[in-house]
CHARMM-style PDB file with segment names, atoms N, HN, CA, C and O in Angstrom:
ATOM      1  N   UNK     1       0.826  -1.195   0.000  1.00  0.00      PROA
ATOM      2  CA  UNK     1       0.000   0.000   0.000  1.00  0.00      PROA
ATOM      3  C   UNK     1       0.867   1.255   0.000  1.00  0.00      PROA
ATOM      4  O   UNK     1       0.580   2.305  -0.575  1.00  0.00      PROA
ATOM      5  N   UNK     2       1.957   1.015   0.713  1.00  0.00      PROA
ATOM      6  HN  UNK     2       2.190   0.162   1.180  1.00  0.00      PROA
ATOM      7  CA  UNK     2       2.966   2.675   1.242  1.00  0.00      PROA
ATOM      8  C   UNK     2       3.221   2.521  -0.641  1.00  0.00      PROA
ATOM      9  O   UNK     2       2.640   3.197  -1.490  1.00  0.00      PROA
ATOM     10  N   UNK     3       3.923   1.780  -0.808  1.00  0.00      PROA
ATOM     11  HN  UNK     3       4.394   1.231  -0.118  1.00  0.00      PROA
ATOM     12  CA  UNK     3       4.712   1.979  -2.647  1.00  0.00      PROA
ATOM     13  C   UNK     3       3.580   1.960  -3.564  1.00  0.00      PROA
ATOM     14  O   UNK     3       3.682   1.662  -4.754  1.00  0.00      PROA
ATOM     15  N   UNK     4       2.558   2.268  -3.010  1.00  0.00      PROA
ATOM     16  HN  UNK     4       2.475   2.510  -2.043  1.00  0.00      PROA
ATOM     17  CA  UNK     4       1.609   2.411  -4.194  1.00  0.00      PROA
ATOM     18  C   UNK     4       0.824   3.624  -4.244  1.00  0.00      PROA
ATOM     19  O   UNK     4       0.056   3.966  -5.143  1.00  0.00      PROA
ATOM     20  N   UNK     5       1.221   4.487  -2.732  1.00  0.00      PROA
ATOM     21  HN  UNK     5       1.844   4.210  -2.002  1.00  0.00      PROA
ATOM     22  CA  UNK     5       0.341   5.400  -2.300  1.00  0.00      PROA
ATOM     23  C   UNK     5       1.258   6.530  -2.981  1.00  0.00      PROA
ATOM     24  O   UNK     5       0.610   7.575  -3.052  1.00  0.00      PROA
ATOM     25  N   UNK     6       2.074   6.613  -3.311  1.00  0.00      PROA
ATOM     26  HN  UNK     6       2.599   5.765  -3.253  1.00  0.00      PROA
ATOM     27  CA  UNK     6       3.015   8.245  -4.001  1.00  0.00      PROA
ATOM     28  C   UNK     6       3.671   8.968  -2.745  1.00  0.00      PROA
ATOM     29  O   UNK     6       4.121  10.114  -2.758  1.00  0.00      PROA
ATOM     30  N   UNK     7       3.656   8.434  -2.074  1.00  0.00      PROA
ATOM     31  HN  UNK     7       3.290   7.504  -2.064  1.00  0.00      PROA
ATOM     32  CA  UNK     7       4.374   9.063  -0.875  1.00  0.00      PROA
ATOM     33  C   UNK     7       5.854   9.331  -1.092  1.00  0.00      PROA
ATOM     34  O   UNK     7       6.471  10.320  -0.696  1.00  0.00      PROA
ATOM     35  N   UNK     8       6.306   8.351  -1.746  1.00  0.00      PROA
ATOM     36  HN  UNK     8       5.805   7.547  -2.068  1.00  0.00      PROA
ATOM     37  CA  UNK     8       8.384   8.261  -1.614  1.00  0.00      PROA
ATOM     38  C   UNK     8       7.844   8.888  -3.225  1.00  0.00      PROA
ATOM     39  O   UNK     8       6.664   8.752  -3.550  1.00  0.00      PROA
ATOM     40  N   UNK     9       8.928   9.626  -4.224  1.00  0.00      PROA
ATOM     41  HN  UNK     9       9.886   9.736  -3.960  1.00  0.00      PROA
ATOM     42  CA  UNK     9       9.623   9.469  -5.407  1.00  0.00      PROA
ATOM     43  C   UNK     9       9.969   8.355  -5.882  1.00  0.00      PROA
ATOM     44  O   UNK     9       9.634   7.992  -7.009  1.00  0.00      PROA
ATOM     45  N   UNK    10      10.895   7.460  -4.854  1.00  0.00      PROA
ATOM     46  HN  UNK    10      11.168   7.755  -3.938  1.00  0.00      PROA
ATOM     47  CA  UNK    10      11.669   6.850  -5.183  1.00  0.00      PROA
ATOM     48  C   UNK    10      11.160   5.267  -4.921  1.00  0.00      PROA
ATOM     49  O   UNK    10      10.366   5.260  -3.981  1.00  0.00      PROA
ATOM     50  N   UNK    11      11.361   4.070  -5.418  1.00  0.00      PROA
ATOM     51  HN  UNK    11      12.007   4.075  -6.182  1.00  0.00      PROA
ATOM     52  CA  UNK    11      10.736   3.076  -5.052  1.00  0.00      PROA
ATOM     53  C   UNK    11      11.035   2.292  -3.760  1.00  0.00      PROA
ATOM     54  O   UNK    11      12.239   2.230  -3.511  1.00  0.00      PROA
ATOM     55  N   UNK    12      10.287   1.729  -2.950  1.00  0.00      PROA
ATOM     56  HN  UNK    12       9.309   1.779  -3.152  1.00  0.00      PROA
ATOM     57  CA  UNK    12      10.447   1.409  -1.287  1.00  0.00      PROA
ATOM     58  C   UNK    12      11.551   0.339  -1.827  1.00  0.00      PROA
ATOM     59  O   UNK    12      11.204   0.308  -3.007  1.00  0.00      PROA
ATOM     60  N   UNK    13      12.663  -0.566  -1.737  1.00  0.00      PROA
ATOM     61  HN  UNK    13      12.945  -0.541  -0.778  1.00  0.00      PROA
ATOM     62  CA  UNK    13      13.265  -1.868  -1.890  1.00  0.00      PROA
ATOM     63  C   UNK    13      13.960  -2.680  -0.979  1.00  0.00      PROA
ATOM     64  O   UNK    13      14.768  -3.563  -1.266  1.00  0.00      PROA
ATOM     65  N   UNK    14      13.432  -2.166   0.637  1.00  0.00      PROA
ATOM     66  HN  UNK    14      12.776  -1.448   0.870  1.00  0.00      PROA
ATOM     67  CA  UNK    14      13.389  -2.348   1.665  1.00  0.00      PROA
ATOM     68  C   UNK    14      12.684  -4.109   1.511  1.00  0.00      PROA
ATOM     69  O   UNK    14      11.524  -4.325   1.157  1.00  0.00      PROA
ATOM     70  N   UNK    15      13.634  -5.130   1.847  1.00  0.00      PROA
ATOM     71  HN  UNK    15      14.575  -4.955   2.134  1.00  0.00      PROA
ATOM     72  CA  UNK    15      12.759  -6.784   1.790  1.00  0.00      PROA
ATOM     73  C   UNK    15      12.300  -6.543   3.128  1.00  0.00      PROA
ATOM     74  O   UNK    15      12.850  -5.809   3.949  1.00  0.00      PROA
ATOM     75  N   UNK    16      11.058  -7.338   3.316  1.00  0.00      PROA
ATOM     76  HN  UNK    16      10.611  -7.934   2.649  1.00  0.00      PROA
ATOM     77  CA  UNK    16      10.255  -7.425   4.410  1.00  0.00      PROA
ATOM     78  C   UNK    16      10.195  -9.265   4.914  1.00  0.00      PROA
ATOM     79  O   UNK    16       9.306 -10.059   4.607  1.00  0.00      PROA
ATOM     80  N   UNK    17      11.199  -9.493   5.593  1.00  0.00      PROA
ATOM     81  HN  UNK    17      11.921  -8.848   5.843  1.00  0.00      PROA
ATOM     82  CA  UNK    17      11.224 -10.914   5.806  1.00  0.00      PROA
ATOM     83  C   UNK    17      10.506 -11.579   7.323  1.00  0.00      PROA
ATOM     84  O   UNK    17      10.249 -11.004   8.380  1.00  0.00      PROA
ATOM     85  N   UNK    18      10.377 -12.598   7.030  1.00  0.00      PROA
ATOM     86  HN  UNK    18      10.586 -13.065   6.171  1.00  0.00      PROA
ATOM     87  CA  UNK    18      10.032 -12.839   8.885  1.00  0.00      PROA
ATOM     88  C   UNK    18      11.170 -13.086   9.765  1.00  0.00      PROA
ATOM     89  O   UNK    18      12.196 -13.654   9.392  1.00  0.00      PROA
ATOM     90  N   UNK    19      10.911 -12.540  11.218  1.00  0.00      PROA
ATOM     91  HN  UNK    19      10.077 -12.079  11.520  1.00  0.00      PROA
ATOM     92  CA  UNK    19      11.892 -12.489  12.018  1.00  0.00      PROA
ATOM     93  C   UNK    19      12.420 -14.141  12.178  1.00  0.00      PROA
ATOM     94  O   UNK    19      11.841 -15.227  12.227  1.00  0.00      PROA
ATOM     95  N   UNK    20      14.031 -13.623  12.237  1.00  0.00      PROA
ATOM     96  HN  UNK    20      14.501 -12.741  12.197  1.00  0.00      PROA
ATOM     97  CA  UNK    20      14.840 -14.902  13.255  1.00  0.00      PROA
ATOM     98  C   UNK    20      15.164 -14.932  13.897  1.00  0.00      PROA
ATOM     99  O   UNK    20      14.641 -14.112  14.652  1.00  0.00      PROA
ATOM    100  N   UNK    21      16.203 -15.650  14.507  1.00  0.00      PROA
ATOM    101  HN  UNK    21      16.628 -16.316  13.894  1.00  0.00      PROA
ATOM    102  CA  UNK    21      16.638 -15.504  15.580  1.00  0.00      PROA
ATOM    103  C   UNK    21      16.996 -14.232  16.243  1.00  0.00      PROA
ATOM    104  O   UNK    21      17.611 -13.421  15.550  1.00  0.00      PROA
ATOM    105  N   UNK    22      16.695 -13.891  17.563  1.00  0.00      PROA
ATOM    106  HN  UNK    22      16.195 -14.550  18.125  1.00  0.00      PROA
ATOM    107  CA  UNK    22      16.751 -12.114  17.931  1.00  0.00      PROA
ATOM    108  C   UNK    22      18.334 -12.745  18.724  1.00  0.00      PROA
ATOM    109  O   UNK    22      18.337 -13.909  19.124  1.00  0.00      PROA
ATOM    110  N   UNK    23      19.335 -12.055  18.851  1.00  0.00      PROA
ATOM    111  HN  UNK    23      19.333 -11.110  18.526  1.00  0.00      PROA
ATOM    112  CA  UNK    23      20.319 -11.914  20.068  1.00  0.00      PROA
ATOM    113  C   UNK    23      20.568 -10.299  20.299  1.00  0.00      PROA
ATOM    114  O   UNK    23      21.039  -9.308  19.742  1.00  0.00      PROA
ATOM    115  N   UNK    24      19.944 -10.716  21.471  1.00  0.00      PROA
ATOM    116  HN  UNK    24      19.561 -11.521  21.924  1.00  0.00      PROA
ATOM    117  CA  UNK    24      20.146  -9.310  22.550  1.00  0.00      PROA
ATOM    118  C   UNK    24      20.949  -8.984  22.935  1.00  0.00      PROA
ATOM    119  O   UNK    24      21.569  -9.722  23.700  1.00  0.00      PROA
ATOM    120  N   UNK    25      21.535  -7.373  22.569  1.00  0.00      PROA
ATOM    121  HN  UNK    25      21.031  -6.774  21.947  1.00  0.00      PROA
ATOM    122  CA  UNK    25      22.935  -6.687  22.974  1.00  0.00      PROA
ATOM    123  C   UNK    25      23.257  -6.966  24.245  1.00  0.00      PROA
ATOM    124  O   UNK    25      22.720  -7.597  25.156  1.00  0.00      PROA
ATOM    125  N   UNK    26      24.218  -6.379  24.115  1.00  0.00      PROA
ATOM    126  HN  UNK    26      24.654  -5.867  23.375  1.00  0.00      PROA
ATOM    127  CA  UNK    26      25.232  -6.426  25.773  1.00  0.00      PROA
ATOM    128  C   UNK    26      24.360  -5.501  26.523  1.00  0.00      PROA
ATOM    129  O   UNK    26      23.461  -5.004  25.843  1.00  0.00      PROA
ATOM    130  N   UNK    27      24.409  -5.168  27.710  1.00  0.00      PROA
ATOM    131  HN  UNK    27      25.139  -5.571  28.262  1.00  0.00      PROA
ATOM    132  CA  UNK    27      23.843  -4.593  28.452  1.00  0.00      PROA
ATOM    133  C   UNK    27      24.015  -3.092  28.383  1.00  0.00      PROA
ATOM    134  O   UNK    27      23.129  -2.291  28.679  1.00  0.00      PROA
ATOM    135  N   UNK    28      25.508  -2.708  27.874  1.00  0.00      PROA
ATOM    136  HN  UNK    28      26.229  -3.359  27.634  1.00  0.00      PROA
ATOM    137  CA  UNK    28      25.746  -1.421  28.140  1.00  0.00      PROA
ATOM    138  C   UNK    28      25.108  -0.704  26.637  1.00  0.00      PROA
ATOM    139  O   UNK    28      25.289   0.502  26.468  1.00  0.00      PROA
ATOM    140  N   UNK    29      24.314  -1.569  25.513  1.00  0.00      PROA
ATOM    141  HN  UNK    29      24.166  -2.549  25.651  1.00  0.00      PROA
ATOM    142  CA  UNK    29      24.106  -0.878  24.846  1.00  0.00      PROA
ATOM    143  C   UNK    29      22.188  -0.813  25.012  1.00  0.00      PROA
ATOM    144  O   UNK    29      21.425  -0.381  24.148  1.00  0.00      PROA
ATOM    145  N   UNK    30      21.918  -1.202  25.949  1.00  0.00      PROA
ATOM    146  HN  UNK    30      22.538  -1.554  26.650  1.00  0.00      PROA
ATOM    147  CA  UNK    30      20.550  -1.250  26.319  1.00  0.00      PROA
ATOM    148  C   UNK    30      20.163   0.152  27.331  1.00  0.00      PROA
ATOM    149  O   UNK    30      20.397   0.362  28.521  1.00  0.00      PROA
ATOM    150  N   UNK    31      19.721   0.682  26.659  1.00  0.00      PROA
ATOM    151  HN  UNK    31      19.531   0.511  25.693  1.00  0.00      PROA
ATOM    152  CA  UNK    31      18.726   1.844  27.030  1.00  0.00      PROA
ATOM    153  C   UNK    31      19.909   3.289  27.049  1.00  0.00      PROA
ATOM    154  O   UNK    31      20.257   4.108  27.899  1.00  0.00      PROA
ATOM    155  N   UNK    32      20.216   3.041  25.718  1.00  0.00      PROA
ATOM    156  HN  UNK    32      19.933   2.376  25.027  1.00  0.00      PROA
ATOM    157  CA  UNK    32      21.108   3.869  25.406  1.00  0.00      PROA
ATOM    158  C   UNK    32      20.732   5.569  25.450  1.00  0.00      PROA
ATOM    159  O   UNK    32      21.520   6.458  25.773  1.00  0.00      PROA
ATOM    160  N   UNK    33      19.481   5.718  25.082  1.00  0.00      PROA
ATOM    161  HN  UNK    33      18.841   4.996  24.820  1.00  0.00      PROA
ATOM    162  CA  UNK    33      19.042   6.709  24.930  1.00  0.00      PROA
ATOM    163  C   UNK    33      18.668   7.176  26.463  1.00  0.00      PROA
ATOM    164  O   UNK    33      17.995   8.201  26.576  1.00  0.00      PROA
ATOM    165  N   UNK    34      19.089   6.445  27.689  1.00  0.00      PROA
ATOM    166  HN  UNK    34      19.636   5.613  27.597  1.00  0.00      PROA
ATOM    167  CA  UNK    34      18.760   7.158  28.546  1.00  0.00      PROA
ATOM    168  C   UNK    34      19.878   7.359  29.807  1.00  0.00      PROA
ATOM    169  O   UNK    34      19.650   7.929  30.874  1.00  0.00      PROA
ATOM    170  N   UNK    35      20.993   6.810  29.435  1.00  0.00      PROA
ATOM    171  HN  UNK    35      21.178   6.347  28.568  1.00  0.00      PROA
ATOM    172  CA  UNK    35      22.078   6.574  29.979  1.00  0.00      PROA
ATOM    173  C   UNK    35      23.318   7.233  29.647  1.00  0.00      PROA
ATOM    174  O   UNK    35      24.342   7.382  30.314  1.00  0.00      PROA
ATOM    175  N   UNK    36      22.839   7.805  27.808  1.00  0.00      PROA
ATOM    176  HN  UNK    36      22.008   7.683  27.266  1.00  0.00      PROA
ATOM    177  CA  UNK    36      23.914   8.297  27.228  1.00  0.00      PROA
ATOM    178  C   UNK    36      23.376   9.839  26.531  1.00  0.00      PROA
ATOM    179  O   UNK    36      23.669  10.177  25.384  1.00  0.00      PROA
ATOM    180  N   UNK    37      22.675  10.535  27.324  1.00  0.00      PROA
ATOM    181  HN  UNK    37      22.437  10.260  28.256  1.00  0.00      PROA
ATOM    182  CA  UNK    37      21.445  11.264  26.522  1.00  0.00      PROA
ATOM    183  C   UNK    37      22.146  12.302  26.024  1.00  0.00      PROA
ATOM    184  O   UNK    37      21.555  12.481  24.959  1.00  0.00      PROA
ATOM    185  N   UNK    38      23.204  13.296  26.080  1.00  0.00      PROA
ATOM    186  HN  UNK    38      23.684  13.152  26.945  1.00  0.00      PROA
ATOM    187  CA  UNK    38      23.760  14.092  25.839  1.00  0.00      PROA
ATOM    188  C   UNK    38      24.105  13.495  24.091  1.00  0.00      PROA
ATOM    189  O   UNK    38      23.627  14.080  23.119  1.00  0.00      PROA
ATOM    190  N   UNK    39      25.004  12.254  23.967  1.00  0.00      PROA
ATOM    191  HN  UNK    39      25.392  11.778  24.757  1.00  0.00      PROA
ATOM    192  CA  UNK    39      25.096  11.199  23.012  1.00  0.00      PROA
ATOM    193  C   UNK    39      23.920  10.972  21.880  1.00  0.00      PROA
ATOM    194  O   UNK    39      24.071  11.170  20.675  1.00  0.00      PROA
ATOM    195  N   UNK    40      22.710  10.512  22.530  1.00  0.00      PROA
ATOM    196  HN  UNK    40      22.587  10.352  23.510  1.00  0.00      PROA
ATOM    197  CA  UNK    40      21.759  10.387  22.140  1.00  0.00      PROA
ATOM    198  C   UNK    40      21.187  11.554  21.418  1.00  0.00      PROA
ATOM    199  O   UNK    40      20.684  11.584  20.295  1.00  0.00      PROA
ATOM    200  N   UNK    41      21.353  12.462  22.237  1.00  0.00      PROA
ATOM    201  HN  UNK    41      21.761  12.439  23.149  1.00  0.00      PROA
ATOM    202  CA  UNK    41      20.823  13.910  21.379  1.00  0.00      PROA
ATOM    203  C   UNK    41      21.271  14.390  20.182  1.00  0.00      PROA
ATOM    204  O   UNK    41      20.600  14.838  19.252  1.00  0.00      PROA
ATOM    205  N   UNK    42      22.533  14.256  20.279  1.00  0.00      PROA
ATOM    206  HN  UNK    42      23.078  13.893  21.035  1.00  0.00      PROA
ATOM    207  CA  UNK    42      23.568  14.824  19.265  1.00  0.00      PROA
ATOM    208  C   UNK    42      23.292  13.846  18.551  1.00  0.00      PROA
ATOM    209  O   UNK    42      22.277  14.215  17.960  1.00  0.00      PROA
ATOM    210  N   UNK    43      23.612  12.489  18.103  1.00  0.00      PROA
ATOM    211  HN  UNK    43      24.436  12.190  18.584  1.00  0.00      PROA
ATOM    212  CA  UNK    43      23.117  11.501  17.369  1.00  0.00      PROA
ATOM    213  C   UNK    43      21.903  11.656  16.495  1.00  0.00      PROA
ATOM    214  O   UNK    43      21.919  11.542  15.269  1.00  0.00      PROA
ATOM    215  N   UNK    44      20.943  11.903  17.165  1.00  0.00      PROA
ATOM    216  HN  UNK    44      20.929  11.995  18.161  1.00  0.00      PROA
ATOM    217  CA  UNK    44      19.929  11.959  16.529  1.00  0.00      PROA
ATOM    218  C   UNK    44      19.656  13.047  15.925  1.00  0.00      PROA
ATOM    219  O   UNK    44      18.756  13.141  15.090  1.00  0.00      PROA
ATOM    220  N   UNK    45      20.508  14.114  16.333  1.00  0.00      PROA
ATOM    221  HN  UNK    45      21.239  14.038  17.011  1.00  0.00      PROA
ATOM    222  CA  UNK    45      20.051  15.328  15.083  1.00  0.00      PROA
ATOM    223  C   UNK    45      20.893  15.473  14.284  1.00  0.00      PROA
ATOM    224  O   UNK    45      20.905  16.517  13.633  1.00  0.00      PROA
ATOM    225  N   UNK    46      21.702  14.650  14.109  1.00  0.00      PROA
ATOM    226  HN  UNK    46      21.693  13.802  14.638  1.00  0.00      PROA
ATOM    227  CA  UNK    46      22.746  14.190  12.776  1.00  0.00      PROA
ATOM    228  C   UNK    46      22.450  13.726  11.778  1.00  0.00      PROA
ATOM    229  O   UNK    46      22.840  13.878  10.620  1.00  0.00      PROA
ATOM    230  N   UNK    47      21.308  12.789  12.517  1.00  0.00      PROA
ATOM    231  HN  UNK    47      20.992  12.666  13.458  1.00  0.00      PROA
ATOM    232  CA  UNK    47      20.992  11.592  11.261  1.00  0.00      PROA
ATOM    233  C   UNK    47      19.891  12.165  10.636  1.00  0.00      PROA
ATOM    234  O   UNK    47      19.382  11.542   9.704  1.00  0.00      PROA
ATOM    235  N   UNK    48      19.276  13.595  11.089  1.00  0.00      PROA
ATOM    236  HN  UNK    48      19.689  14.100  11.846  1.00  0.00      PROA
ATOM    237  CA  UNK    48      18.017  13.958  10.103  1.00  0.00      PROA
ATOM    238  C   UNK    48      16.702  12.807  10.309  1.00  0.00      PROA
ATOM    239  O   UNK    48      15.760  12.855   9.518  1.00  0.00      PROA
ATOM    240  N   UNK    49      16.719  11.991  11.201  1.00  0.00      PROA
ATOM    241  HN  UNK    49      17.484  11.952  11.844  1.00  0.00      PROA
ATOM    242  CA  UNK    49      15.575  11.453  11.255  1.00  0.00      PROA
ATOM    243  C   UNK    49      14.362  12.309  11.569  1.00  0.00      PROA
ATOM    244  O   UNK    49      13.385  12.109  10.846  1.00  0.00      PROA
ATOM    245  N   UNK    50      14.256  13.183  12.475  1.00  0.00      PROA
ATOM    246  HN  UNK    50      15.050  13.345  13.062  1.00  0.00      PROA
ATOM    247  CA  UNK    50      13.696  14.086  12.974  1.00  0.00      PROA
ATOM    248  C   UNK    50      12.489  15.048  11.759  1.00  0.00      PROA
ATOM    249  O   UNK    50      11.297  15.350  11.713  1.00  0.00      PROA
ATOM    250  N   UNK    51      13.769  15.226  10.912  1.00  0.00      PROA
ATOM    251  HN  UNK    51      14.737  14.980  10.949  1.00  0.00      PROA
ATOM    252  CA  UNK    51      13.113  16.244   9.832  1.00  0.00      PROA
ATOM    253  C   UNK    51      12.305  14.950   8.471  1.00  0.00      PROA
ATOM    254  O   UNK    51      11.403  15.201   7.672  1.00  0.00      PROA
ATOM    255  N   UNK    52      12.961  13.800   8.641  1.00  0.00      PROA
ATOM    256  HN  UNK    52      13.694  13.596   9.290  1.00  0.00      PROA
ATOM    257  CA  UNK    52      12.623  12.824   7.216  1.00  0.00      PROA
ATOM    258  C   UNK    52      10.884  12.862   8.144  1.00  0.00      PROA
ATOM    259  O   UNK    52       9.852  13.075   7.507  1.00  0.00      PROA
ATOM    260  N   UNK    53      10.880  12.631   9.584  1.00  0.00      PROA
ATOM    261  HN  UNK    53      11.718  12.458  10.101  1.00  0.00      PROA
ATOM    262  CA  UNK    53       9.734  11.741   9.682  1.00  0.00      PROA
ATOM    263  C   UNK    53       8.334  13.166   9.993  1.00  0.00      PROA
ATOM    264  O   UNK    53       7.108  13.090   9.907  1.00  0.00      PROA
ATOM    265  N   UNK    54       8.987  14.005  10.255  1.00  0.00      PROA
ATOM    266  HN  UNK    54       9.982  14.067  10.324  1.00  0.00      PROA
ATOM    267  CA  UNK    54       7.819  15.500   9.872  1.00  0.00      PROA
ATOM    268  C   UNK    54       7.906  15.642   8.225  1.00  0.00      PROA
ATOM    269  O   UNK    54       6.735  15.870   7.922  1.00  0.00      PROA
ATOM    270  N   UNK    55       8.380  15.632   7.476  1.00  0.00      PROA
ATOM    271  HN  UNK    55       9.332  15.447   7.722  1.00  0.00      PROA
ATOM    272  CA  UNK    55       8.408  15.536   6.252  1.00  0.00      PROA
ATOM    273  C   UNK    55       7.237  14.632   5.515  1.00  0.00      PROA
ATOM    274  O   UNK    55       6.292  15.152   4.922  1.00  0.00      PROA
ATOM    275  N   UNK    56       7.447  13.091   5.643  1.00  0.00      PROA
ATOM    276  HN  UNK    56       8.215  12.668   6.124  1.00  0.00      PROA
ATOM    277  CA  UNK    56       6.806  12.265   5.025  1.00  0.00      PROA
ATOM    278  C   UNK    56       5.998  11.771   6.154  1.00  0.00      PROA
ATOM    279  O   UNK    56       5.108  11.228   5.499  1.00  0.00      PROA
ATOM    280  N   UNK    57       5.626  11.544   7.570  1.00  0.00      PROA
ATOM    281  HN  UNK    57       6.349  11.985   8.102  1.00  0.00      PROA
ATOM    282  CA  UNK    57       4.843  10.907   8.456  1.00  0.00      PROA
ATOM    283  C   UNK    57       3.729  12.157   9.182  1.00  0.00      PROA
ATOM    284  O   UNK    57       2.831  11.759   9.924  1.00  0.00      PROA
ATOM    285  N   UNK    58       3.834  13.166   8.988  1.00  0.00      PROA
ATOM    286  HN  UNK    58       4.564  13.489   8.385  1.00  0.00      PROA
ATOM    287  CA  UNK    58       3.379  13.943   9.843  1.00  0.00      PROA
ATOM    288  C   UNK    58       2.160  15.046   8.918  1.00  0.00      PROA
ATOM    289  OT1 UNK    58       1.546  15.927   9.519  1.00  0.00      PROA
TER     290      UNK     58
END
């Protein structure tokens, strides 16, 4: 439905598989965003996620 709706330009080619096996990080990378928040902040306004998902989700 999303690749058919005109939302992207560009075509989705993201594979959508079923999950496998999960292995769960080490501990020190679990709940990163609240342990490392200064980190976390800066991170995330690097990567432009912020602006992609007001852009196309909002």
């Amino acid at each position: 439905e999303l690749a058919e709706s005109g939302k992207f330009s560009k075509p989705i080619v993201t594979d959508i598989r079923p999950a496998e096996t999960f292995y769960r990080a080490e501990d020190y990378h679990q709940d990163y965003y609240e342990k490392e928040q200064e980190h976390y902040k800066e991170d995330r306004a690097k990567s432009g996620r912020d602006e992609f998902i007001k852009e196309y989700w909002q």
